[in-house]
C-alpha positions in Angstrom: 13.2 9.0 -16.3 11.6 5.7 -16.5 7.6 4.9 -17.5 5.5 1.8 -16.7 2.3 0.7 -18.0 0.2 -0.6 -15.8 -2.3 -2.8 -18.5 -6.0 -3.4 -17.1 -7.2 -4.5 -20.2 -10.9 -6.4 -19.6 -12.8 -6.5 -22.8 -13.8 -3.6 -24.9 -12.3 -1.2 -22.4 -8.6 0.2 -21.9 -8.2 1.4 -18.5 -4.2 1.1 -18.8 -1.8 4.1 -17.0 1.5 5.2 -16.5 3.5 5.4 -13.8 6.4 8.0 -14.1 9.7 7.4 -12.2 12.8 9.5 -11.4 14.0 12.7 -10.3 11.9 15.6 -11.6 9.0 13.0 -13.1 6.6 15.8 -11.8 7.2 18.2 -14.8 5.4 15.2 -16.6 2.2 16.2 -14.6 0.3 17.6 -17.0 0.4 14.7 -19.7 -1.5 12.9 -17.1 -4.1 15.4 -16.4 -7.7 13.9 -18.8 -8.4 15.5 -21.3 -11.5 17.9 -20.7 -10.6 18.9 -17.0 -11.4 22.0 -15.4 -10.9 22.0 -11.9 -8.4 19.7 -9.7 -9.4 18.8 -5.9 -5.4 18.4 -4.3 -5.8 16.1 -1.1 -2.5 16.9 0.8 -0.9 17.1 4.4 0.3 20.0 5.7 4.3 19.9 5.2 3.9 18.4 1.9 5.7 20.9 -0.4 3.5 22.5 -2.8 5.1 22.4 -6.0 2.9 20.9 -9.0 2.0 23.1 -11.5 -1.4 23.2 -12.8 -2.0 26.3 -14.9 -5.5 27.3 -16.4 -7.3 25.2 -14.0 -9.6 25.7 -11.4 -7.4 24.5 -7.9 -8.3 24.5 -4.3 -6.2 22.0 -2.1 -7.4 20.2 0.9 -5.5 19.2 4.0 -6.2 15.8 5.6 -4.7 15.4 9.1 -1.7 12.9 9.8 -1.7 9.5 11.1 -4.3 6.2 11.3 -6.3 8.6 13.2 -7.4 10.6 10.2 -8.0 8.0 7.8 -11.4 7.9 8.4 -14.8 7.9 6.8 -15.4 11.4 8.8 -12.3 12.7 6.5 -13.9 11.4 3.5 -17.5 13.5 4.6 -14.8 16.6 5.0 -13.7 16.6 1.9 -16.3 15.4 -0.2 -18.5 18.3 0.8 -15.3 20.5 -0.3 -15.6 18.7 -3.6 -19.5 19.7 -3.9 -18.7 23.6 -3.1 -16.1 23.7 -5.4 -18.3 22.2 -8.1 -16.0 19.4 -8.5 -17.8 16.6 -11.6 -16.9 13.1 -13.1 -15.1 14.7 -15.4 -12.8 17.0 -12.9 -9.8 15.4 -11.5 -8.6 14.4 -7.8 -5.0 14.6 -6.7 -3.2 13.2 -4.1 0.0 14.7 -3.1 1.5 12.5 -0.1 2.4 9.2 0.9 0.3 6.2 1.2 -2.4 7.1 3.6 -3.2 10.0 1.6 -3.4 7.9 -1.9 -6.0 5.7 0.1 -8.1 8.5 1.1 -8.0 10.2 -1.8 -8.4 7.9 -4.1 -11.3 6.4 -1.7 -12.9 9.9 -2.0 -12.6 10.0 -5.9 -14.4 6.3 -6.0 -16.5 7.7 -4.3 -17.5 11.5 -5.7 -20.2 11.0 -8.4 -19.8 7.1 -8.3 -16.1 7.9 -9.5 -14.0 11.2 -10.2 -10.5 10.9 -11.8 -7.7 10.7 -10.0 -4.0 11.0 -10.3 -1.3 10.1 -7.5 1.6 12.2 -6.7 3.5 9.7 -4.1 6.5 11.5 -2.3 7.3 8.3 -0.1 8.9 5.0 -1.3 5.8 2.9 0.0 3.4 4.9 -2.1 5.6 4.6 -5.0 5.9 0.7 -4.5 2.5 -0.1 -2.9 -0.8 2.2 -2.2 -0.4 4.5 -5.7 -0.6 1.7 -7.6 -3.6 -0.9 -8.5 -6.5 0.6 -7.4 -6.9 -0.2 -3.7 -8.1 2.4 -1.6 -9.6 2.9 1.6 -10.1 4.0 5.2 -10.2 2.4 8.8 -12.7 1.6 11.2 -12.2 1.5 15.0 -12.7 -2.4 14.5 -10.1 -2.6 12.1 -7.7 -1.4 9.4 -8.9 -0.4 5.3 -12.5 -2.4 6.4 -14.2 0.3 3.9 -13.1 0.9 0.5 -12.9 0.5 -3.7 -10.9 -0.7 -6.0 -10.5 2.8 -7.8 -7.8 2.8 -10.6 -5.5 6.2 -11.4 -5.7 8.2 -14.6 -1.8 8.0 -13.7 1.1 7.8 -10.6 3.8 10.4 -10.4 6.7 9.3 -8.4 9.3 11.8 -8.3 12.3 10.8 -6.0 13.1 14.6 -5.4 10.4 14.3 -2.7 12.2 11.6 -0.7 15.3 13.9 -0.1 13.9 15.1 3.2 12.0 12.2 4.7 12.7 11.1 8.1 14.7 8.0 9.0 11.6 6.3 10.4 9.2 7.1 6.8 12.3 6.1 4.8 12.2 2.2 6.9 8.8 2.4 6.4 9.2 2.0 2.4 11.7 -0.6 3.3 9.0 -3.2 5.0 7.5 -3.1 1.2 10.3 -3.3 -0.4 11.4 -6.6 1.5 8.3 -7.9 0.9 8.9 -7.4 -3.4 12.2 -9.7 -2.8 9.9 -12.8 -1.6 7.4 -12.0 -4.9 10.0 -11.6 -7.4 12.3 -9.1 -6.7 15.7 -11.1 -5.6 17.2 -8.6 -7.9 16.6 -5.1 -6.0 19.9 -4.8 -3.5 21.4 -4.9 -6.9 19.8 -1.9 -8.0 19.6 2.3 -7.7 16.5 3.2 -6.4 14.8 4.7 -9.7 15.6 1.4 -11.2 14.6 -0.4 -7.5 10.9 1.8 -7.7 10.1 0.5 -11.7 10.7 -3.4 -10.6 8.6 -2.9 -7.6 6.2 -1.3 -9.8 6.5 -4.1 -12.2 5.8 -6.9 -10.1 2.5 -5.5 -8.8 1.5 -4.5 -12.1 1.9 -7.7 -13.8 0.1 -9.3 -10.9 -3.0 -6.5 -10.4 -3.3 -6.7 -14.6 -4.6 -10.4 -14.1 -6.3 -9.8 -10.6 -7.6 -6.5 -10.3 -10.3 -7.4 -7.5 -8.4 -9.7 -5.5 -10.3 -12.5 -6.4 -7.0 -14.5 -6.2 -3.5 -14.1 -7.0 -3.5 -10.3 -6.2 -3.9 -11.3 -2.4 0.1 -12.5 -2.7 0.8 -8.8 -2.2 -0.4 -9.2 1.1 2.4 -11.2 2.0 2.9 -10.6 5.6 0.3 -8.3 6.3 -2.1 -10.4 8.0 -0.1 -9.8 11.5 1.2 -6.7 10.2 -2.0 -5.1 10.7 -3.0 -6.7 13.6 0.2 -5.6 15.4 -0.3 -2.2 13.9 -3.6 -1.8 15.6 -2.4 -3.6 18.8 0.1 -1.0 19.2 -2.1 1.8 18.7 -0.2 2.3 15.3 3.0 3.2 17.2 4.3 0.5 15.1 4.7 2.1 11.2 3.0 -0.7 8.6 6.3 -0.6 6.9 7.8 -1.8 10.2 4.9 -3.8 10.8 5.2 -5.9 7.3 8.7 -6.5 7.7 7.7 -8.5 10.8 4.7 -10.1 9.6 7.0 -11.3 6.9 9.1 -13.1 9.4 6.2 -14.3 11.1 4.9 -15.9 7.9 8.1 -17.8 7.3 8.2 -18.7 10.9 4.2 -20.3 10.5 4.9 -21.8 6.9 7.8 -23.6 8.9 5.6 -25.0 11.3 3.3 -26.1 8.9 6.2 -28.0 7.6 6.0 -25.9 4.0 9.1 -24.6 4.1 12.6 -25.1 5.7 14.9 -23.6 8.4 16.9 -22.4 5.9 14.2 -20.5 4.4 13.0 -19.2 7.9 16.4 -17.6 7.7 16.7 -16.2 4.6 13.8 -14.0 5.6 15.2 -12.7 8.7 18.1 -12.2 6.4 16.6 -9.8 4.1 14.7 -8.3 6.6 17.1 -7.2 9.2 20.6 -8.0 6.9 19.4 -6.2 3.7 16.8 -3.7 5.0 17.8 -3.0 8.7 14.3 -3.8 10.3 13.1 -5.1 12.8 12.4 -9.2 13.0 10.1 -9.4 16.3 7.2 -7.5 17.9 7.3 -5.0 20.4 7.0 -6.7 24.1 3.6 -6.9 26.1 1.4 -7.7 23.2 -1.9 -10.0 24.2 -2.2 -13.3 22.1 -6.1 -13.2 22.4 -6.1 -9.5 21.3 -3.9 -10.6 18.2 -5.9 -13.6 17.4 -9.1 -11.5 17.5 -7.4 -8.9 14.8 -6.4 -11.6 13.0 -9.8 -12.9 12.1 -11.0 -9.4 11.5 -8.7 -9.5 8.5 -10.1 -8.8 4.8 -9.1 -12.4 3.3 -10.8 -14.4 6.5 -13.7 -15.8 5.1 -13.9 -19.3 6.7 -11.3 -19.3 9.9 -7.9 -17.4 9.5 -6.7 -17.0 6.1 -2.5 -16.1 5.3 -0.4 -16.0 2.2 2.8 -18.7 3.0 6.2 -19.6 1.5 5.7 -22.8 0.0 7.2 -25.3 -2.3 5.6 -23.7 -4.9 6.5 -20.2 -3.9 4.1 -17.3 -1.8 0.4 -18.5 -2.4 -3.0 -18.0 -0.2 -3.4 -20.7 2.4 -7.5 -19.7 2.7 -8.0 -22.3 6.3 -4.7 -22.2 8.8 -5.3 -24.0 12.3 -6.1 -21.6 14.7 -4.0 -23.6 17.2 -0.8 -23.7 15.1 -1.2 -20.1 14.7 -1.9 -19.1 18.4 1.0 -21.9 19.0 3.7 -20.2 16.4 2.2 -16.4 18.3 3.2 -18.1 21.5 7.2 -18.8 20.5 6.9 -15.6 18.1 6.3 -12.9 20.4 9.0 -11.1 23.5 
Protein backbone atom coordinates (compact mmCIF):
# COMPACT_ATOMS: atom_id res chain seq x y z
CA UNK A 1 0.00 0.00 0.00
CA UNK A 2 1.37 3.31 -0.91
CA UNK A 3 0.28 7.03 0.55
CA UNK A 4 0.75 10.43 -0.99
CA UNK A 5 0.40 13.81 0.31
CA UNK A 6 -0.97 16.08 -1.62
CA UNK A 7 0.49 19.60 0.26
CA UNK A 8 -1.87 22.78 -0.27
CA UNK A 9 -0.29 24.73 2.16
CA UNK A 10 -1.31 28.79 1.67
CA UNK A 11 -0.72 30.56 4.86
CA UNK A 12 -2.22 29.90 8.22
CA UNK A 13 -4.21 27.03 6.73
CA UNK A 14 -3.40 23.22 6.08
CA UNK A 15 -5.69 21.87 3.53
CA UNK A 16 -3.06 18.82 2.71
CA UNK A 17 -4.66 14.97 1.92
CA UNK A 18 -3.77 11.64 1.24
CA UNK A 19 -4.16 9.76 -1.45
CA UNK A 20 -4.22 5.89 -0.71
CA UNK A 21 -2.87 3.46 -3.38
CA UNK A 22 -3.02 -0.37 -3.89
CA UNK A 23 -5.00 -3.34 -3.75
CA UNK A 24 -7.50 -3.31 -0.79
CA UNK A 25 -6.61 0.73 -0.03
CA UNK A 26 -10.49 0.88 0.65
CA UNK A 27 -10.34 -0.80 4.15
CA UNK A 28 -8.42 2.62 4.82
CA UNK A 29 -11.78 4.40 4.25
CA UNK A 30 -12.67 5.34 7.38
CA UNK A 31 -9.31 7.16 8.43
CA UNK A 32 -10.38 9.62 5.84
CA UNK A 33 -13.89 10.13 6.95
CA UNK A 34 -13.61 14.08 9.12
CA UNK A 35 -13.92 13.93 12.21
CA UNK A 36 -17.53 14.91 13.43
CA UNK A 37 -19.54 13.25 10.47
CA UNK A 38 -22.87 11.96 10.66
CA UNK A 39 -24.27 11.28 7.46
CA UNK A 40 -22.44 10.45 3.99
CA UNK A 41 -24.18 11.45 0.53
CA UNK A 42 -22.52 8.26 -1.98
CA UNK A 43 -22.75 9.66 -5.68
CA UNK A 44 -22.35 6.45 -7.71
CA UNK A 45 -23.41 4.77 -11.13
CA UNK A 46 -25.32 1.87 -11.21
CA UNK A 47 -22.81 -1.13 -11.78
CA UNK A 48 -20.43 0.36 -9.43
CA UNK A 49 -19.97 -2.41 -6.79
CA UNK A 50 -21.13 -1.33 -3.53
CA UNK A 51 -18.61 -2.29 -1.17
CA UNK A 52 -17.35 0.64 1.29
CA UNK A 53 -18.13 0.22 4.69
CA UNK A 54 -19.40 3.04 6.64
CA UNK A 55 -20.82 1.88 9.91
CA UNK A 56 -22.69 4.15 12.48
CA UNK A 57 -23.41 6.67 9.87
CA UNK A 58 -26.30 7.97 8.37
CA UNK A 59 -25.96 6.62 4.36
CA UNK A 60 -28.23 7.02 1.38
CA UNK A 61 -26.43 6.61 -2.12
CA UNK A 62 -27.37 8.42 -5.22
CA UNK A 63 -27.21 7.22 -8.72
CA UNK A 64 -25.99 9.62 -11.50
CA UNK A 65 -26.65 8.42 -15.09
CA UNK A 66 -23.62 7.37 -17.52
CA UNK A 67 -21.95 9.27 -20.11
CA UNK A 68 -21.31 13.25 -21.07
CA UNK A 69 -24.97 13.31 -21.23
CA UNK A 70 -25.44 13.23 -17.46
CA UNK A 71 -22.81 15.49 -16.50
CA UNK A 72 -24.97 18.20 -16.25
CA UNK A 73 -26.10 21.12 -14.07
CA UNK A 74 -29.68 19.31 -14.14
CA UNK A 75 -27.72 16.30 -12.22
CA UNK A 76 -26.25 18.58 -9.87
CA UNK A 77 -30.23 20.17 -9.10
CA UNK A 78 -31.04 16.13 -8.65
CA UNK A 79 -28.92 15.51 -6.16
CA UNK A 80 -28.56 18.46 -4.35
CA UNK A 81 -32.16 18.47 -3.42
CA UNK A 82 -31.33 14.69 -2.25
CA UNK A 83 -28.66 16.28 -0.10
CA UNK A 84 -31.32 18.80 1.53
CA UNK A 85 -33.98 15.77 2.36
CA UNK A 86 -31.46 13.83 3.81
CA UNK A 87 -30.30 16.75 6.01
CA UNK A 88 -26.97 16.62 4.54
CA UNK A 89 -24.55 19.98 6.48
CA UNK A 90 -20.96 21.48 6.01
CA UNK A 91 -19.94 19.23 8.26
CA UNK A 92 -21.45 15.86 6.64
CA UNK A 93 -19.39 14.25 3.94
CA UNK A 94 -19.91 13.57 0.11
CA UNK A 95 -18.52 10.45 -1.67
CA UNK A 96 -17.83 9.63 -4.92
CA UNK A 97 -17.60 6.07 -5.93
CA UNK A 98 -16.80 5.88 -9.81
CA UNK A 99 -14.53 7.04 -12.33
CA UNK A 100 -13.77 10.51 -13.39
CA UNK A 101 -17.09 11.92 -14.43
CA UNK A 102 -18.52 10.96 -11.25
CA UNK A 103 -15.53 12.76 -9.13
CA UNK A 104 -16.47 15.94 -11.22
CA UNK A 105 -19.96 15.84 -10.40
CA UNK A 106 -19.64 15.04 -7.09
CA UNK A 107 -17.16 16.93 -6.08
CA UNK A 108 -18.96 19.90 -8.11
CA UNK A 109 -22.01 19.16 -5.96
CA UNK A 110 -20.02 19.18 -2.64
CA UNK A 111 -18.48 22.78 -3.70
CA UNK A 112 -21.47 23.54 -4.12
CA UNK A 113 -23.81 22.21 -0.95
CA UNK A 114 -23.70 24.91 1.80
CA UNK A 115 -20.85 26.92 -0.17
CA UNK A 116 -18.76 23.60 0.41
CA UNK A 117 -19.48 19.98 1.96
CA UNK A 118 -16.56 17.47 2.42
CA UNK A 119 -15.84 15.22 0.14
CA UNK A 120 -13.80 12.05 -0.37
CA UNK A 121 -13.05 10.23 -3.81
CA UNK A 122 -13.31 6.63 -4.25
CA UNK A 123 -11.79 6.33 -7.99
CA UNK A 124 -12.30 2.68 -9.48
CA UNK A 125 -10.78 3.76 -12.93
CA UNK A 126 -7.01 4.53 -13.78
CA UNK A 127 -8.03 8.11 -15.10
CA UNK A 128 -9.62 9.05 -11.78
CA UNK A 129 -6.75 7.74 -9.96
CA UNK A 130 -4.22 9.80 -12.20
CA UNK A 131 -6.29 12.82 -13.10
CA UNK A 132 -10.11 14.01 -11.98
CA UNK A 133 -9.70 12.69 -8.00
CA UNK A 134 -7.04 14.65 -7.56
CA UNK A 135 -6.46 18.65 -7.21
CA UNK A 136 -9.55 20.00 -6.83
CA UNK A 137 -11.09 20.50 -10.32
CA UNK A 138 -14.52 19.72 -10.68
CA UNK A 139 -17.24 20.35 -12.89
CA UNK A 140 -20.05 19.82 -15.50
CA UNK A 141 -20.75 20.43 -19.24
CA UNK A 142 -22.79 22.79 -21.08
CA UNK A 143 -24.26 22.04 -24.57
CA UNK A 144 -21.67 24.79 -25.77
CA UNK A 145 -18.92 23.09 -24.39
CA UNK A 146 -17.09 20.67 -21.98
CA UNK A 147 -16.47 21.38 -17.75
CA UNK A 148 -17.62 25.35 -18.76
CA UNK A 149 -19.14 25.39 -14.98
CA UNK A 150 -17.32 24.43 -12.03
CA UNK A 151 -14.87 24.82 -8.60
CA UNK A 152 -11.81 24.22 -7.59
CA UNK A 153 -13.07 21.93 -4.64
CA UNK A 154 -10.18 20.00 -2.80
CA UNK A 155 -10.87 16.29 -1.14
CA UNK A 156 -10.74 15.45 2.61
CA UNK A 157 -8.91 12.40 0.85
CA UNK A 158 -8.66 9.97 -2.62
CA UNK A 159 -9.04 6.24 -2.32
CA UNK A 160 -7.65 4.35 -5.16
CA UNK A 161 -7.94 0.77 -4.77
CA UNK A 162 -6.74 -1.22 -7.88
CA UNK A 163 -9.21 -4.15 -6.88
CA UNK A 164 -11.83 -2.07 -8.72
CA UNK A 165 -9.92 -2.09 -12.11
CA UNK A 166 -10.12 -6.02 -12.34
CA UNK A 167 -13.31 -5.90 -14.33
CA UNK A 168 -13.10 -2.71 -16.51
CA UNK A 169 -13.72 -2.99 -20.11
CA UNK A 170 -10.94 -2.78 -22.65
CA UNK A 171 -12.14 0.53 -23.90
CA UNK A 172 -12.26 2.31 -19.89
CA UNK A 173 -8.86 0.60 -19.36
CA UNK A 174 -7.38 2.82 -22.84
CA UNK A 175 -9.08 5.47 -21.51
CA UNK A 176 -6.69 5.69 -18.35
CA UNK A 177 -3.99 5.16 -20.82
CA UNK A 178 -4.48 8.70 -22.81
CA UNK A 179 -3.56 10.24 -19.14
CA UNK A 180 -1.06 8.25 -18.49
CA UNK A 181 0.85 9.17 -21.84
CA UNK A 182 0.28 12.46 -21.17
CA UNK A 183 2.32 12.03 -17.40
CA UNK A 184 5.43 10.71 -19.70
CA UNK A 185 5.71 14.26 -21.55
CA UNK A 186 5.33 16.07 -17.76
CA UNK A 187 7.74 13.99 -15.95
CA UNK A 188 7.00 10.57 -16.02
CA UNK A 189 9.68 9.02 -18.65
CA UNK A 190 9.89 6.49 -15.93
CA UNK A 191 6.31 4.79 -15.93
CA UNK A 192 6.74 1.71 -18.65
CA UNK A 193 9.28 0.86 -16.17
CA UNK A 194 6.90 0.45 -13.44
CA UNK A 195 3.79 -1.94 -11.83
CA UNK A 196 0.90 -0.08 -11.85
CA UNK A 197 0.58 0.69 -7.95
CA UNK A 198 3.95 2.14 -8.34
CA UNK A 199 2.73 3.70 -12.07
CA UNK A 200 -0.65 5.41 -10.08
CA UNK A 201 1.72 7.09 -6.98
CA UNK A 202 4.15 8.89 -9.82
CA UNK A 203 1.23 9.98 -11.72
CA UNK A 204 -0.14 11.19 -8.54
CA UNK A 205 3.11 12.76 -7.70
CA UNK A 206 3.62 14.81 -10.64
CA UNK A 207 0.14 16.52 -10.40
CA UNK A 208 0.51 17.01 -6.86
CA UNK A 209 3.78 18.69 -6.92
CA UNK A 210 2.47 20.88 -9.73
CA UNK A 211 -1.43 21.63 -8.20
CA UNK A 212 0.67 22.39 -4.56
CA UNK A 213 2.16 25.54 -6.31
CA UNK A 214 -0.89 26.27 -8.74
CA UNK A 215 -3.97 25.36 -7.20
CA UNK A 216 -6.25 27.73 -9.41
CA UNK A 217 -4.62 27.47 -12.53
CA UNK A 218 -3.26 30.72 -12.60
CA UNK A 219 -0.24 29.27 -14.46
CA UNK A 220 1.83 26.27 -14.38
CA UNK A 221 -1.13 23.97 -13.35
CA UNK A 222 -2.54 24.53 -17.05
CA UNK A 223 0.61 22.08 -18.26
CA UNK A 224 -1.74 19.29 -17.17
CA UNK A 225 -3.73 20.21 -19.94
CA UNK A 226 -1.28 19.04 -22.23
CA UNK A 227 -3.17 17.96 -25.23
CA UNK A 228 -6.51 18.60 -24.25
CA UNK A 229 -7.22 21.62 -26.03
CA UNK A 230 -8.24 19.41 -29.27
CA UNK A 231 -8.98 16.66 -27.09
CA UNK A 232 -12.11 18.17 -26.09
CA UNK A 233 -12.99 19.66 -29.04
CA UNK A 234 -12.90 16.32 -30.91
CA UNK A 235 -14.71 14.78 -28.02
CA UNK A 236 -17.58 17.10 -28.54
CA UNK A 237 -17.29 16.88 -32.32
CA UNK A 238 -17.89 13.38 -32.17
CA UNK A 239 -20.75 13.51 -30.02
CA UNK A 240 -18.34 11.93 -27.20
CA UNK A 241 -18.08 8.70 -29.22
CA UNK A 242 -14.56 9.39 -28.89
CA UNK A 243 -13.50 8.49 -24.89
CA UNK A 244 -11.30 11.74 -23.44
CA UNK A 245 -8.66 9.19 -22.75
CA UNK A 246 -8.73 8.45 -26.49
CA UNK A 247 -9.25 11.85 -27.16
CA UNK A 248 -5.93 13.19 -25.20
CA UNK A 249 -3.74 10.68 -26.56
CA UNK A 250 -4.51 12.45 -29.96
CA UNK A 251 -4.52 15.87 -28.90
CA UNK A 252 -1.07 14.96 -27.62
CA UNK A 253 0.04 14.16 -31.08
CA UNK A 254 -1.58 17.06 -32.39
CA UNK A 255 0.37 19.30 -29.98
CA UNK A 256 3.67 17.88 -31.07
CA UNK A 257 2.61 18.07 -34.59
CA UNK A 258 1.63 22.21 -34.04
CA UNK A 259 4.88 22.89 -31.74
CA UNK A 260 6.62 21.45 -34.95
CA UNK A 261 5.26 23.79 -37.12
CA UNK A 262 5.90 26.53 -34.99
CA UNK A 263 9.41 25.45 -35.42
CA UNK A 264 9.70 24.66 -31.28
CA UNK A 265 10.43 21.44 -31.49
CA UNK A 266 11.91 18.77 -33.91
CA UNK A 267 10.82 15.80 -36.11
CA UNK A 268 12.37 13.64 -33.91
CA UNK A 269 10.31 14.86 -31.09
CA UNK A 270 7.03 14.75 -33.33
CA UNK A 271 7.94 11.08 -33.20
CA UNK A 272 8.70 10.27 -30.00
CA UNK A 273 5.13 11.23 -29.21
CA UNK A 274 3.51 9.06 -31.63
CA UNK A 275 5.87 6.61 -30.15
CA UNK A 276 4.54 6.64 -26.72
CA UNK A 277 1.26 7.09 -27.84
CA UNK A 278 0.58 4.28 -30.13
CA UNK A 279 4.18 2.16 -29.31
CA UNK A 280 3.86 2.32 -25.40
CA UNK A 281 0.15 2.77 -24.90
CA UNK A 282 -1.56 1.24 -28.03
CA UNK A 283 -3.79 4.34 -28.89
CA UNK A 284 -4.79 5.94 -31.44
CA UNK A 285 -2.50 8.83 -33.18
CA UNK A 286 -5.25 10.53 -35.67
CA UNK A 287 -8.97 11.62 -35.54
CA UNK A 288 -11.80 9.84 -36.58
CA UNK A 289 -12.58 10.75 -40.55
CA UNK A 290 -15.33 13.44 -41.54
CA UNK A 291 -14.55 15.91 -38.90
CA UNK A 292 -15.30 19.82 -39.97
CA UNK A 293 -12.22 22.22 -39.59
CA UNK A 294 -14.64 25.27 -38.88
CA UNK A 295 -16.57 23.18 -36.26
CA UNK A 296 -13.11 22.31 -34.63
CA UNK A 297 -11.80 25.74 -34.75
CA UNK A 298 -15.01 27.06 -33.13
CA UNK A 299 -14.53 24.36 -30.10
CA UNK A 300 -11.26 25.39 -29.92
CA UNK A 301 -11.78 28.92 -29.01
CA UNK A 302 -14.54 27.90 -26.60
CA UNK A 303 -11.72 26.32 -24.61
CA UNK A 304 -11.18 27.44 -20.72
CA UNK A 305 -7.45 28.82 -21.31
CA UNK A 306 -8.64 31.10 -24.54
CA UNK A 307 -8.55 34.41 -23.22
CA UNK A 308 -7.12 36.46 -26.11
CA UNK A 309 -7.24 34.08 -29.45
CA UNK A 310 -6.46 30.29 -29.14
CA UNK A 311 -4.37 29.41 -26.27
CA UNK A 312 -2.32 25.60 -26.13
CA UNK A 313 0.27 24.02 -23.91
CA UNK A 314 3.52 23.03 -26.46
CA UNK A 315 6.69 20.96 -26.36
CA UNK A 316 9.37 23.39 -26.43
CA UNK A 317 13.00 23.90 -25.85
CA UNK A 318 12.31 24.49 -22.48
CA UNK A 319 9.93 21.59 -22.03
CA UNK A 320 5.65 21.58 -22.08
CA UNK A 321 4.65 25.31 -21.17
CA UNK A 322 1.39 27.57 -22.06
CA UNK A 323 1.77 29.29 -25.41
CA UNK A 324 -1.34 31.92 -24.38
CA UNK A 325 -1.65 33.55 -28.40
CA UNK A 326 -1.10 30.66 -31.35
CA UNK A 327 -1.90 31.87 -35.02
CA UNK A 328 -5.20 30.91 -35.89
CA UNK A 329 -3.87 30.18 -39.47
CA UNK A 330 -0.98 27.82 -38.40
CA UNK A 331 -3.46 26.13 -36.33
CA UNK A 332 -6.38 25.68 -38.99
CA UNK A 333 -3.16 24.98 -41.34
CA UNK A 334 -1.54 22.08 -39.00
CA UNK A 335 -5.87 20.84 -38.62
CA UNK A 336 -5.75 20.82 -42.43
CA UNK A 337 -2.56 18.07 -42.70
CA UNK A 338 -3.69 16.59 -39.21
CA UNK A 339 -7.04 15.30 -39.86
CA UNK A 340 -8.20 11.79 -42.38
Amino acid sequence: MLRVTVPLNYGLTDRSYDVIIGHGALRELSSLIPEGTRRVAVVTQEGIPQNWVLPNLDVEVYQIGRGEAAKTLATIETLTRGFAAQGITRRDLVLSVGGGMVCDVAGFAASTWHRGTPVIHVATTVLAMIDAAIGGKTGVNLPEGKNLVGAFWQPSGVICDLSALVTLPARETRNGQGELAKYHFLGGEDLPTMNLEARIARCVEIKSEIVAADEREGGRRALLNYGHTLAHALEIATDHDLAHGEAVAIGLVFAAELAFEMERISQDRVEEHRRVVVGEYDLMDVPPSGLDIDLIMELLYRDKKAIDGLTFVLDGPQGIEVVEVVSEEVVRDTLARFLP
